[in-house]
C-alpha positions in Angstrom: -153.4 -14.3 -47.2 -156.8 -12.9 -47.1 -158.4 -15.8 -45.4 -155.7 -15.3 -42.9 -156.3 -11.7 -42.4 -160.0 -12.5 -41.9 -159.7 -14.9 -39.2 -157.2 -12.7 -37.1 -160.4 -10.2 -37.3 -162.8 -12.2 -37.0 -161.3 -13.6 -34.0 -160.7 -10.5 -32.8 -164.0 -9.5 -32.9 -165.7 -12.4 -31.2 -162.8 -12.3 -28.8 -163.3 -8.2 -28.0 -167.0 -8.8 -27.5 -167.6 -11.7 -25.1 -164.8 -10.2 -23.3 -166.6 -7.6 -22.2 -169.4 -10.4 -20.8 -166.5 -11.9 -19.1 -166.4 -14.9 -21.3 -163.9 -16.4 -23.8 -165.7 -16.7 -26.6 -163.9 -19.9 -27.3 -167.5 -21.9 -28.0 -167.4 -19.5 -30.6 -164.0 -18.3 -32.5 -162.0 -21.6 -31.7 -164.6 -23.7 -34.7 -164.0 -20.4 -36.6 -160.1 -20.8 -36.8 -160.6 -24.7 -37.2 -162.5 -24.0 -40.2 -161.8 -21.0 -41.7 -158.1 -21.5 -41.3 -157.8 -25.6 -41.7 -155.9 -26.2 -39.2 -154.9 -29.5 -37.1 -156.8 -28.7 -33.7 -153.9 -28.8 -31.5 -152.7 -25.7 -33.5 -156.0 -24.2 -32.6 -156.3 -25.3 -29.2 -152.5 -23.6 -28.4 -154.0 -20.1 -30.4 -156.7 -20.6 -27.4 -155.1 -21.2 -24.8 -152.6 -18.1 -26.4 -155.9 -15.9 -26.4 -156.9 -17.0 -23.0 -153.4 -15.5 -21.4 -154.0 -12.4 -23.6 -157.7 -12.0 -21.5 -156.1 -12.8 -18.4 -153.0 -10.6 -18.1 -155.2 -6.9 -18.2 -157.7 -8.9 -15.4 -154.7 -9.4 -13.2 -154.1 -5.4 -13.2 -158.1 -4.8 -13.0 -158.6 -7.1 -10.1 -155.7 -6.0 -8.2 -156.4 -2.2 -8.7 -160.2 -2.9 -7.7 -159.1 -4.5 -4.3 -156.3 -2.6 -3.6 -153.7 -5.0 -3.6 -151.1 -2.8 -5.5 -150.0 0.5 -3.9 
C-alpha cells in the first residue's frame, strides 16, 4: 500500500512540475510507475494517456478564455 501511495505522489509531482513547462513529463513518471509499481506497460501506457486527458481538459478552458472564444 505504501509503494502505491508513493507512486500516486510521485507521479503527481513530476506531473504538476513539467506541467507548468508545458510538457508531460511522461519521459519521466511513465518508467517511474513501470518500475515502482510493476506493472504490464499497457497498464502504464492507459494511466498516461489517463494523465494526458487530465493536462488537457484545464488547457481547453485556458486557451479558450485567452482567445476569447467563450463569452
Amino acid at each position: 500500500m505504501i509503494e502505491i501511495i508513493t507512486t500516486v505522489a510521485l507521479v503527481f509531482i513530476i506531473f504538476l512540475v513539467f506541467s507548468m513547462f508545458g510538457k508531460g513529463g511522461g519521459e519521466l513518471y511513465l518508467p517511474v510507475i513501470l518500475t515502482l509499481l510493476s506493472i504490464t506497460f499497457y497498464v502504464a501506457a492507459g494511466v498516461s494517456l489517463f494523465l494526458i486527458l487530465l493536462q488537457s481538459i484545464p488547457m481547453i478552458f485556458i486557451y479558450s478564455y485567452k482567445h476569447k472564444l467563450v463569452d
